[in-house]
VEXPAPA-179122 format. One record per atom (N, C-alpha, C): residue number from 1; chain; atom name; x, y, z negated. Coordinates in nm, 3 decimals, always signed. Layout:
+-----+-----+------+---------+---------+---------+
! seq ! mol ! atom !       u !       v !       w !
+-----+-----+------+---------+---------+---------+
! NUM !   A !   CA !       X !       Y !       Z !
...
+-----+-----+------+---------+---------+---------+
This chain:
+-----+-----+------+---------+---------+---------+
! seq ! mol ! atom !       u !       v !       w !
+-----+-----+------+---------+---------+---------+
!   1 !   A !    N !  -0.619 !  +0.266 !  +0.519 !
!   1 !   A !   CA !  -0.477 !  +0.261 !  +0.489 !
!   1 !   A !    C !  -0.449 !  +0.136 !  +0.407 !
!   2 !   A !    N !  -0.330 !  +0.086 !  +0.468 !
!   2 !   A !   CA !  -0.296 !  -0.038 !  +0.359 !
!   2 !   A !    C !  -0.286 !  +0.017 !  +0.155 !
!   3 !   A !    N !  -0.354 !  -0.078 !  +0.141 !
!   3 !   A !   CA !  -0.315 !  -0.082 !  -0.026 !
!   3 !   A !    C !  -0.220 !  -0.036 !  -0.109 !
!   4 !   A !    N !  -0.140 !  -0.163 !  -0.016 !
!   4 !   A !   CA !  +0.004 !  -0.149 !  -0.085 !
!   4 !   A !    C !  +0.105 !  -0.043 !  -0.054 !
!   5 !   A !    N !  +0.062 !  +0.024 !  +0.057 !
!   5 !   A !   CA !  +0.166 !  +0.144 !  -0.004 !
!   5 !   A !    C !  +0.095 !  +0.277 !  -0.040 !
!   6 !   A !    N !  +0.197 !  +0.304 !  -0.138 !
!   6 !   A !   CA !  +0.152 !  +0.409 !  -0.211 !
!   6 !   A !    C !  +0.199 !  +0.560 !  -0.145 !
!   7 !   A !    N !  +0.154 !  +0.667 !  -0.215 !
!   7 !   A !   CA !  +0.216 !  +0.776 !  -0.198 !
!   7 !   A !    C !  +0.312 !  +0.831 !  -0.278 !
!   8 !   A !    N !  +0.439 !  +0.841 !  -0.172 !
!   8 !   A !   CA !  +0.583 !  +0.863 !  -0.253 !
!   8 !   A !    C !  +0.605 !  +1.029 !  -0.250 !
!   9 !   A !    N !  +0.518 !  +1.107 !  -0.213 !
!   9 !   A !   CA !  +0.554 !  +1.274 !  -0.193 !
!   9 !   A !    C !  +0.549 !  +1.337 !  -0.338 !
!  10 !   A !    N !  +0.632 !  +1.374 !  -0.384 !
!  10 !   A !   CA !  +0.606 !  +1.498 !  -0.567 !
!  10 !   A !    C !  +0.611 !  +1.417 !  -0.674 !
!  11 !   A !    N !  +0.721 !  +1.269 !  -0.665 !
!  11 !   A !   CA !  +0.672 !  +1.192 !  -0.782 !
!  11 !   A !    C !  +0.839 !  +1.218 !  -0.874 !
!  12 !   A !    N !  +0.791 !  +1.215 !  -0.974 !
!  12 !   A !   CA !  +0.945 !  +1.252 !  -1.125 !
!  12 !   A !    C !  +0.957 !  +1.112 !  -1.174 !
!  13 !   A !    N !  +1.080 !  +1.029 !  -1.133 !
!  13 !   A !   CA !  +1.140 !  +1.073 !  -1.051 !
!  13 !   A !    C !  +1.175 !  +1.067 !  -0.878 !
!  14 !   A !    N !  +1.209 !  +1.131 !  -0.804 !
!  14 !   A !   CA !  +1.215 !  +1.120 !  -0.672 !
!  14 !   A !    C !  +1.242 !  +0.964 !  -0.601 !
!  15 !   A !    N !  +1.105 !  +0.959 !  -0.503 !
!  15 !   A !   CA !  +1.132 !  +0.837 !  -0.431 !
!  15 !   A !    C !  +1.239 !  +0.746 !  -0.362 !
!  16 !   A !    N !  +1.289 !  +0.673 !  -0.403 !
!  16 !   A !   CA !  +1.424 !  +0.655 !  -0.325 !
!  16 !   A !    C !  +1.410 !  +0.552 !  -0.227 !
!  17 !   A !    N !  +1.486 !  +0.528 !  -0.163 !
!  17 !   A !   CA !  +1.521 !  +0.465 !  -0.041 !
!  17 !   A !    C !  +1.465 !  +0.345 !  -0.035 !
!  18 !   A !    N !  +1.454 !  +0.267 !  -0.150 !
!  18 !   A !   CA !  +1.388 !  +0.126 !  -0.139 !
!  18 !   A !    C !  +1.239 !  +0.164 !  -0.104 !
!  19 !   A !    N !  +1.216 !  +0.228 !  -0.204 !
!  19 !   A !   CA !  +1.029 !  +0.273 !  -0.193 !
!  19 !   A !    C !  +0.964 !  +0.282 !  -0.038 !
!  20 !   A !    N !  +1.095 !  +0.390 !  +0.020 !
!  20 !   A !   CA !  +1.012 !  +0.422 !  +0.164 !
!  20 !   A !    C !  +1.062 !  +0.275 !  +0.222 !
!  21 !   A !    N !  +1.171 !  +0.196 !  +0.234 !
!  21 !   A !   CA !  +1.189 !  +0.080 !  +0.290 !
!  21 !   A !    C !  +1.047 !  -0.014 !  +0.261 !
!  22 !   A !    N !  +0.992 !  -0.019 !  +0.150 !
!  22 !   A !   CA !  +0.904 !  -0.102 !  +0.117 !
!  22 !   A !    C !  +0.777 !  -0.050 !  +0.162 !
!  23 !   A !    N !  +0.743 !  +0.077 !  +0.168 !
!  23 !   A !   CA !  +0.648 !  +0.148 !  +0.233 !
!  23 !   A !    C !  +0.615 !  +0.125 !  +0.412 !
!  24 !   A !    N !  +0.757 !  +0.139 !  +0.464 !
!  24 !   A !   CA !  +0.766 !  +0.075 !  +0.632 !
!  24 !   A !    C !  +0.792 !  -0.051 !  +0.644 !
!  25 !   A !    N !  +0.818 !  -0.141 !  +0.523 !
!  25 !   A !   CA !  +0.755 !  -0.272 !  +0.542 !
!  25 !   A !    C !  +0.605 !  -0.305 !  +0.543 !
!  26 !   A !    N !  +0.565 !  -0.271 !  +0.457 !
!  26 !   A !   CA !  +0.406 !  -0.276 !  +0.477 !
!  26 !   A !    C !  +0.370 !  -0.203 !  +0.551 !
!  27 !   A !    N !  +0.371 !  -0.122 !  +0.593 !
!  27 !   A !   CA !  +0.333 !  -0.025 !  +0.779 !
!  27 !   A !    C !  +0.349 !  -0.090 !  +0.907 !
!  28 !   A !    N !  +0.463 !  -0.170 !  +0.892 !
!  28 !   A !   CA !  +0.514 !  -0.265 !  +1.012 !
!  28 !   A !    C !  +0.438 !  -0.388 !  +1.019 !
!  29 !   A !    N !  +0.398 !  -0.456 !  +0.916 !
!  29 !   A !   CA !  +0.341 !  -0.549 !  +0.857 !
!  29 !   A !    C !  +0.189 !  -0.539 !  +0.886 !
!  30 !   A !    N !  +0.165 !  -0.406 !  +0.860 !
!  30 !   A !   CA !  -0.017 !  -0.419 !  +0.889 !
!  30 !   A !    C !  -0.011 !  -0.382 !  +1.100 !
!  31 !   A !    N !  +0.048 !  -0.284 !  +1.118 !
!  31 !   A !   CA !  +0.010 !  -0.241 !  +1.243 !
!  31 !   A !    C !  +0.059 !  -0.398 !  +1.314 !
!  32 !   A !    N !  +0.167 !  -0.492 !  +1.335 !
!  32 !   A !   CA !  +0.203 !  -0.590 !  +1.409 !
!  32 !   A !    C !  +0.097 !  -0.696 !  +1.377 !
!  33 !   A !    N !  +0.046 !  -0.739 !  +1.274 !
!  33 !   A !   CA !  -0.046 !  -0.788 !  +1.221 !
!  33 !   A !    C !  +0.019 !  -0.965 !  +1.173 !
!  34 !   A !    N !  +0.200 !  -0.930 !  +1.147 !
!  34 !   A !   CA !  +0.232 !  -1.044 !  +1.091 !
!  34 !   A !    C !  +0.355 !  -1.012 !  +0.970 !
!  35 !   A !    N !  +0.323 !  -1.096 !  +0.905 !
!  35 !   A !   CA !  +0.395 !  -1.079 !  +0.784 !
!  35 !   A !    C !  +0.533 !  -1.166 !  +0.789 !
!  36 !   A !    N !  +0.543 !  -1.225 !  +0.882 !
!  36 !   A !   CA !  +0.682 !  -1.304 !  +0.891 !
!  36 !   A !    C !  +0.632 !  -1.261 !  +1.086 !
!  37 !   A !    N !  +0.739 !  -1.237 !  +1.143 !
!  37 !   A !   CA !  +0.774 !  -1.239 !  +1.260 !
!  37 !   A !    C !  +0.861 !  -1.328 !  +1.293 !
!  38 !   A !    N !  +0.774 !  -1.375 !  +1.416 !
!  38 !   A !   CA !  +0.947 !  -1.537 !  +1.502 !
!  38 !   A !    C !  +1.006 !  -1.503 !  +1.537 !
!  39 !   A !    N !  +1.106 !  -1.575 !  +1.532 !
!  39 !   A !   CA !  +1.259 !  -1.567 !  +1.572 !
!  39 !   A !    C !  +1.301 !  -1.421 !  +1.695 !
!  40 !   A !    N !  +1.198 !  -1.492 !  +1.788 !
!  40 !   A !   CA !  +1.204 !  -1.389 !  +1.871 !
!  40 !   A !    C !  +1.167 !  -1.233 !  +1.883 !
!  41 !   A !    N !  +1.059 !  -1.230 !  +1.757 !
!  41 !   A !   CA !  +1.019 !  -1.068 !  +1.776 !
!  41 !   A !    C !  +1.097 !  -1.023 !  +1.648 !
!  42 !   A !    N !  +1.171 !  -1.055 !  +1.550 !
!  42 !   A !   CA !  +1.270 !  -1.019 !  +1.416 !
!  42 !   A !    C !  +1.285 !  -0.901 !  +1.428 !
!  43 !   A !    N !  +1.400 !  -0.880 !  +1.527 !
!  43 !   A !   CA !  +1.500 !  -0.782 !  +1.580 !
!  43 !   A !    C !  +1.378 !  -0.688 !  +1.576 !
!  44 !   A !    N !  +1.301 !  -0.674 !  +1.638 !
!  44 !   A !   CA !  +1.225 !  -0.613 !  +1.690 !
!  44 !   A !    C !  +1.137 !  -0.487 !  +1.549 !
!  45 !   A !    N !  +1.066 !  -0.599 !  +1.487 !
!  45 !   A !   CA !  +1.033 !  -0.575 !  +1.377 !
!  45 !   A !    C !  +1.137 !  -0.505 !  +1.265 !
!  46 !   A !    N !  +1.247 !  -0.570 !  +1.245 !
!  46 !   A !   CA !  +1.320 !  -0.530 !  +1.153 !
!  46 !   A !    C !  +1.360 !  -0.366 !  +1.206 !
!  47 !   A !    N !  +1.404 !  -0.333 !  +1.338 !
!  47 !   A !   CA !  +1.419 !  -0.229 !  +1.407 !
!  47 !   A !    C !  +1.312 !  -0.137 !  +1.324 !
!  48 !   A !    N !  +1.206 !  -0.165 !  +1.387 !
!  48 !   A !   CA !  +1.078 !  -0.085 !  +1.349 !
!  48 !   A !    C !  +1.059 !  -0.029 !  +1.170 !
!  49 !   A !    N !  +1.130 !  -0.132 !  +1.089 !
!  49 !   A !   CA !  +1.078 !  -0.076 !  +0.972 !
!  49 !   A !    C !  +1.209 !  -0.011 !  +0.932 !
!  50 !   A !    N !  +1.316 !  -0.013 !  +0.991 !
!  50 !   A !   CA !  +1.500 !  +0.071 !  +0.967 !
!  50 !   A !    C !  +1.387 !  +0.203 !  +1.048 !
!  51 !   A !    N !  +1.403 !  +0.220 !  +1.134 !
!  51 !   A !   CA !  +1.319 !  +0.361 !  +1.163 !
!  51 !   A !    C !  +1.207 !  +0.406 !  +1.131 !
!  52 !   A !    N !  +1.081 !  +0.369 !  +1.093 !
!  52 !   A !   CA !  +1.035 !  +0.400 !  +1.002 !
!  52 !   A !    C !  +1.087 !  +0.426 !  +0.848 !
!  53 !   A !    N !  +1.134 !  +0.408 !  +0.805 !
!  53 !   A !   CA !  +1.212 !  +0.439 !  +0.659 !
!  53 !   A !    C !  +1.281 !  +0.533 !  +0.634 !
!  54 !   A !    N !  +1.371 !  +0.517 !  +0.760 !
!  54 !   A !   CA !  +1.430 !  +0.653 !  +0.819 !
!  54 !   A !    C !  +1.309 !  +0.771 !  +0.778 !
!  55 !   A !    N !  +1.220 !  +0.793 !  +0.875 !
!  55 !   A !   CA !  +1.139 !  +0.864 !  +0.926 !
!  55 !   A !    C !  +1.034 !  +0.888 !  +0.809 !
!  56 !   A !    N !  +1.062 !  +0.862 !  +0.680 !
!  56 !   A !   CA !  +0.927 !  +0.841 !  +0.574 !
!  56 !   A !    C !  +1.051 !  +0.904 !  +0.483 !
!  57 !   A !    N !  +1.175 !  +0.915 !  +0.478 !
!  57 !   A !   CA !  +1.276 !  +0.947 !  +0.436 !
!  57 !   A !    C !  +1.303 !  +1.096 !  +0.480 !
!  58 !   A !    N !  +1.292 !  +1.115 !  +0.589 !
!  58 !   A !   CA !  +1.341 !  +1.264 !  +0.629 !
!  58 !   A !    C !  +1.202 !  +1.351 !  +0.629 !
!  59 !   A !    N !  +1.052 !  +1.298 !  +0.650 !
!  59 !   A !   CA !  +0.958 !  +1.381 !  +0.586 !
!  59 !   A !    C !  +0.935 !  +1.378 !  +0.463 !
!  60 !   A !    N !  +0.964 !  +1.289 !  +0.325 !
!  60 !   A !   CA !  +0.971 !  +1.347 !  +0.179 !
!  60 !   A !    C !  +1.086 !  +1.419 !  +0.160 !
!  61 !   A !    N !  +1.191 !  +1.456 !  +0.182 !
!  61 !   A !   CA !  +1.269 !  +1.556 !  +0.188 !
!  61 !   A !    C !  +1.234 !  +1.701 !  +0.245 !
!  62 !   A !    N !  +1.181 !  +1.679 !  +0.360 !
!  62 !   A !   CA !  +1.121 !  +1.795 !  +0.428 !
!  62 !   A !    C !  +1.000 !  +1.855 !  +0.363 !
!  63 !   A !    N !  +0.919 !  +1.770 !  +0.259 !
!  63 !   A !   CA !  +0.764 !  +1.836 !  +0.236 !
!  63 !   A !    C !  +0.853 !  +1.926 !  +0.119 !
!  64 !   A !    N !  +0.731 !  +2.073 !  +0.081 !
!  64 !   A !   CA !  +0.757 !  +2.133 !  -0.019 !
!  64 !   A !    C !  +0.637 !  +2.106 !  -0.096 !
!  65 !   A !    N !  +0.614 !  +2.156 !  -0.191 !
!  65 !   A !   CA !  +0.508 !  +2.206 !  -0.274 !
!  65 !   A !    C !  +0.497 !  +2.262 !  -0.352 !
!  66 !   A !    N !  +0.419 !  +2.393 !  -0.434 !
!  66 !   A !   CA !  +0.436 !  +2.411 !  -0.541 !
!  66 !   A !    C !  +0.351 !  +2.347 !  -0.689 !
!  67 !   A !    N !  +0.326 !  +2.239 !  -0.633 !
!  67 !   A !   CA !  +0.244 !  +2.136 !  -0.748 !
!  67 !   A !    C !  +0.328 !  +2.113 !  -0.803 !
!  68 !   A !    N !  +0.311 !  +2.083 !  -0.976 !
!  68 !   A !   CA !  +0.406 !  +2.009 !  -1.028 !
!  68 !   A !    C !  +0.420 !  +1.884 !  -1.017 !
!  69 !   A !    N !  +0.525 !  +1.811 !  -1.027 !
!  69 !   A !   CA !  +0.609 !  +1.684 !  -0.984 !
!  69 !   A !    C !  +0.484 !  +1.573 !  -1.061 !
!  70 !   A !    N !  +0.475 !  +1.493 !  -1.008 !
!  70 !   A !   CA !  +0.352 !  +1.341 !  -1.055 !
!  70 !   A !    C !  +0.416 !  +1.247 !  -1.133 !
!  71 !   A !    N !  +0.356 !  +1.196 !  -1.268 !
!  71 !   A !   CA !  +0.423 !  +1.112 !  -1.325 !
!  71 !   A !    C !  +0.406 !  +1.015 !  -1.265 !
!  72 !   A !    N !  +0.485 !  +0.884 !  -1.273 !
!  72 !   A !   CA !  +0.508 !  +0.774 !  -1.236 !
!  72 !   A !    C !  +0.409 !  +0.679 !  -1.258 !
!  73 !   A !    N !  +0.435 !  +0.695 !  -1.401 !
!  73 !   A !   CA !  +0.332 !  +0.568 !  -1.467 !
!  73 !   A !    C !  +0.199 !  +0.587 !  -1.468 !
!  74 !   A !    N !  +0.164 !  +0.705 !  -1.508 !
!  74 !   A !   CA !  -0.010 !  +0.799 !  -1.488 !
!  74 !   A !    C !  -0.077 !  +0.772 !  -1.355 !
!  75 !   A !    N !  +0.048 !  +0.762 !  -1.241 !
!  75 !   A !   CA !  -0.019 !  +0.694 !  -1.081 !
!  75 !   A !    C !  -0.034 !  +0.570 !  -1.054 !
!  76 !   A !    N !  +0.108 !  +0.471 !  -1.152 !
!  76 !   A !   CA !  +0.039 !  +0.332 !  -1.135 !
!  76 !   A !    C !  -0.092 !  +0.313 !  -1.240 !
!  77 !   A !    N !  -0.118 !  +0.385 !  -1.319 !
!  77 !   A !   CA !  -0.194 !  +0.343 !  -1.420 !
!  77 !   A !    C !  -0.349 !  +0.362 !  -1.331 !
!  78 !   A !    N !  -0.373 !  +0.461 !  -1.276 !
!  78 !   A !   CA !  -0.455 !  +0.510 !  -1.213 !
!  78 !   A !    C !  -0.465 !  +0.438 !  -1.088 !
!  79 !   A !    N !  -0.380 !  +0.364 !  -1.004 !
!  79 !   A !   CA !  -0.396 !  +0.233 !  -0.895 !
!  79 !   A !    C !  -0.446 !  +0.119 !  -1.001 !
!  80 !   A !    N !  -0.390 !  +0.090 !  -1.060 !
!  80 !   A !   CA !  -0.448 !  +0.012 !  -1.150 !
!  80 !   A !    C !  -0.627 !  -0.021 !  -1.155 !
!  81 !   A !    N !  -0.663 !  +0.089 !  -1.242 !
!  81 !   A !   CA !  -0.766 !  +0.116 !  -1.243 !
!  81 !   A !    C !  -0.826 !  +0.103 !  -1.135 !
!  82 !   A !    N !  -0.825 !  +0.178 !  -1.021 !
!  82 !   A !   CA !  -0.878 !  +0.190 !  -0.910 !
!  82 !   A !    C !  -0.929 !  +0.010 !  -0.857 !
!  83 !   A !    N !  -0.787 !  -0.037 !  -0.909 !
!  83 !   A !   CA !  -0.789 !  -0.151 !  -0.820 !
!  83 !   A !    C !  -0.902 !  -0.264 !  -0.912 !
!  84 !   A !    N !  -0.876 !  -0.258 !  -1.036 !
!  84 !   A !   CA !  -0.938 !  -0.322 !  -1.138 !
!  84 !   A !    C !  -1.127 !  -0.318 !  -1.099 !
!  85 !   A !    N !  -1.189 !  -0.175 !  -1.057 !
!  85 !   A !   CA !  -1.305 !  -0.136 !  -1.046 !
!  85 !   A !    C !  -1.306 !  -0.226 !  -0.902 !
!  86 !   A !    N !  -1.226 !  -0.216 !  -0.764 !
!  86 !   A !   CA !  -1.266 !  -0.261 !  -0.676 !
!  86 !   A !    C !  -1.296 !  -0.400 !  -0.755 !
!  87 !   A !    N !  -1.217 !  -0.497 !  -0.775 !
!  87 !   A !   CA !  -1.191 !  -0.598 !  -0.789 !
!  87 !   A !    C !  -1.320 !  -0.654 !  -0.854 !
!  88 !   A !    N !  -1.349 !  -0.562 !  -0.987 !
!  88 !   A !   CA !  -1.508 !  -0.601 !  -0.988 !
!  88 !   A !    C !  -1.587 !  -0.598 !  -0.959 !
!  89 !   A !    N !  -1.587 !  -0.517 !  -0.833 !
!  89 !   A !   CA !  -1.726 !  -0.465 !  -0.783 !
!  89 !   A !    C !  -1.780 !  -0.619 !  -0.663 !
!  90 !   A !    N !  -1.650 !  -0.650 !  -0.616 !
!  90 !   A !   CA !  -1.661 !  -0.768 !  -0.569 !
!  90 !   A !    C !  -1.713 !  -0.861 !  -0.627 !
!  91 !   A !    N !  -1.594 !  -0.916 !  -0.762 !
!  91 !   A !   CA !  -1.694 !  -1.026 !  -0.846 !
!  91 !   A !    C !  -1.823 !  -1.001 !  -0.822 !
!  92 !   A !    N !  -1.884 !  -0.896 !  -0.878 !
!  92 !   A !   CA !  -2.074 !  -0.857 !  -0.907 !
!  92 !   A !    C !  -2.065 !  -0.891 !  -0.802 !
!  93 !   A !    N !  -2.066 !  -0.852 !  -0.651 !
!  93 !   A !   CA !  -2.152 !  -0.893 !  -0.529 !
!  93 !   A !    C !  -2.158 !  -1.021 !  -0.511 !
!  94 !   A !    N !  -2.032 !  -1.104 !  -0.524 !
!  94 !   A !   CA !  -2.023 !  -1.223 !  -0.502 !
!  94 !   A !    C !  -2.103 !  -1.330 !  -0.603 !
!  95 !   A !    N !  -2.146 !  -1.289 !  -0.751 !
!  95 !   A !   CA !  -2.216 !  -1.335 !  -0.811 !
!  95 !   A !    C !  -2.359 !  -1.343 !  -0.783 !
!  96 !   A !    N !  -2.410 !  -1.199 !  -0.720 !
!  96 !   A !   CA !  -2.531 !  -1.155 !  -0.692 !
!  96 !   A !    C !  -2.588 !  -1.237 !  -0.571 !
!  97 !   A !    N !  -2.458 !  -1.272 !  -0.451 !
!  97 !   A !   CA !  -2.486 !  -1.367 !  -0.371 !
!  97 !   A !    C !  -2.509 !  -1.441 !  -0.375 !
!  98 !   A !    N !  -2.421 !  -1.520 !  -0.476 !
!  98 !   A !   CA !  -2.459 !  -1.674 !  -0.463 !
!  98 !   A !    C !  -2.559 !  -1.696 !  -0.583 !
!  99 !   A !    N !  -2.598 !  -1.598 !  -0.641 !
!  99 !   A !   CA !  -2.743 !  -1.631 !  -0.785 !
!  99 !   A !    C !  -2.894 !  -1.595 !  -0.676 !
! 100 !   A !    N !  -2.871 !  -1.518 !  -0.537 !
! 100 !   A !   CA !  -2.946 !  -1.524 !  -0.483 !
! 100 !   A !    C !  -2.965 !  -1.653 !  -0.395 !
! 101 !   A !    N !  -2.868 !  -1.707 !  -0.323 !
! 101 !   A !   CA !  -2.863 !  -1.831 !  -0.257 !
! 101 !   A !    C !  -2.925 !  -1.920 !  -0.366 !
! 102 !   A !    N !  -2.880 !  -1.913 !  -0.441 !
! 102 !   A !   CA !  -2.964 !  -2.066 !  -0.554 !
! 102 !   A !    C !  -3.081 !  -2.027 !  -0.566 !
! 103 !   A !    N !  -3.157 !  -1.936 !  -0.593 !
! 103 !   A !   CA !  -3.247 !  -1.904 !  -0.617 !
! 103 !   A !    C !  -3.374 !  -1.946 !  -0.483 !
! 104 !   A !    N !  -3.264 !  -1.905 !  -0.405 !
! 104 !   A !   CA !  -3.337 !  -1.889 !  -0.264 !
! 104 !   A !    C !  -3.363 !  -2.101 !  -0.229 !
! 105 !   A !    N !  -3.265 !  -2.158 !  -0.270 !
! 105 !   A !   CA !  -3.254 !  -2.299 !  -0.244 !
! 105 !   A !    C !  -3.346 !  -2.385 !  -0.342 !
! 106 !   A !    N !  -3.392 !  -2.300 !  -0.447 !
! 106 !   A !   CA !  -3.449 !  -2.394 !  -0.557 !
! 106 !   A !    C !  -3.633 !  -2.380 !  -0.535 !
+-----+-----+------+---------+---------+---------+
């Protein structure tokens, strides 16, 4: 699943309209596999993420649950994190690579 969108279902306060717009931008964005569309496919694209939004709009309305509602900040804080650990786990490999390449060259 793309990164960047998050999960908008049970959050205090309720997801609004931009969120899922920005959510079926990045959906449209990964499945077409372009982040600017030409002239000619726009329409096309822009179509795709007005109905998707739609459609990401009328199933968080539709879900129930009896969980209590998700704080806001406690979920970015927690992407955060998440993202912080990927992010290093990379550095280390990428260090480990290239301290092995030198090693390997010397």
């Amino acid at each position: 699943m793309c990164r960047n969108i998050v999960p908008l279902n049970n959050l205090a306060p309720a997801a609004t309209d931009e969120e899922c717009h920005d959510a079926a931008l990045q959906f449209v964005r990964k499945i077409s596999g372009s982040t600017s569309p030409s002239r000619a496919n726009q329409a096309a694209f822009d179509r795709a993420v007005l109905e998707i939004a739609r459609a990401a709009r009328v199933l968080l309305d539709d879900l129930v649950t009896t969980a209590p509602p998700k704080n806001r900040e406690e979920q970015a804080a927690k992407r955060r994190a998440r993202s912080a650990e990927r992010y290093e786990a990379i550095r280390v490999y990428q260090d480990a690579k290239r301290a092995s390449r030198s090693s390997a060259s010397a």
